[in-house]
N, C-alpha and C positions, 0 to 999 in steps of 0.2 A: 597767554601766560598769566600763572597767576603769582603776584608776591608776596611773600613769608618773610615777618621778621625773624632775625637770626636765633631764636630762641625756637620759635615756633618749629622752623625749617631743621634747627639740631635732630629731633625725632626724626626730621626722615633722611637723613642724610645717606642712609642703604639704598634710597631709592634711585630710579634708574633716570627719573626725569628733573632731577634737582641739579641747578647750575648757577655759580657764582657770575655776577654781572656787579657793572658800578653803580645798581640803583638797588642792591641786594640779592638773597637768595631768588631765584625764581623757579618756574616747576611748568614744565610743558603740557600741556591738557589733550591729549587724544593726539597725538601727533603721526603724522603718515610715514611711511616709508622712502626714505628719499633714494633709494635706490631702484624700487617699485615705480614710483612715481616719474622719474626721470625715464621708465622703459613704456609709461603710458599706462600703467596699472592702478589703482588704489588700493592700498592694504596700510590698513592700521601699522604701527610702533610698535613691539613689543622690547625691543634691546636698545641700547644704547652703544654703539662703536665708535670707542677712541680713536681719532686720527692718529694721535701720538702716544702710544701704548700706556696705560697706565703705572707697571713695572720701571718704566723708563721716565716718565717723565709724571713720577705721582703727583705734583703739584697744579698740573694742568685735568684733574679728574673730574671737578665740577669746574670748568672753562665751558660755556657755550660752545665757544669757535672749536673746539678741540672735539666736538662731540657730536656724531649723526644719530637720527632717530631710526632706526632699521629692523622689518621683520625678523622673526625668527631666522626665517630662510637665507634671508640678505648674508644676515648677519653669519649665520654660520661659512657659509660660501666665503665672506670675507676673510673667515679665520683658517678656514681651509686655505686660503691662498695665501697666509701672513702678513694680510693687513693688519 
């Protein structure tokens, strides 16, 4: 992980790998697929999936704990099921 002061981290706040933490902004670097991975696979990050929907609970959006790293693929499957 790399850490951004809050100034620096405002620009990217669109980004998918930006997460509030008690030591500040922080930003995941190359992060795997943890749905891939848990089936024995390796596949890169590309989304981010809310545990607790964004819609619902916008305050928890850049939360680590609130947030998996997940392929494309993962990731759609996830929102086809309404996680």
């Amino acid at each position: 992980m790399t850490c951004f002061d809050r100034a620096e981290a405002a620009r990217l706040l669109n980004s998918h790998y930006i997460f509030d933490t008690p030591d500040g902004l922080m930003a995941l670097e190359a992060p795997l697929c943890v749905d891939c991975e848990t089936a024995g696979r390796i596949e890169l990050a590309s989304d981010v999936h809310h545990v607790e929907k964004v819609r619902d609970y916008p305050e928890l959006r850049l939360v680590e704990a609130n947030c998996m790293a997940l392929c494309g693929s993962c990731h759609s499957a996830r929102t086809r099921r309404g996680e």
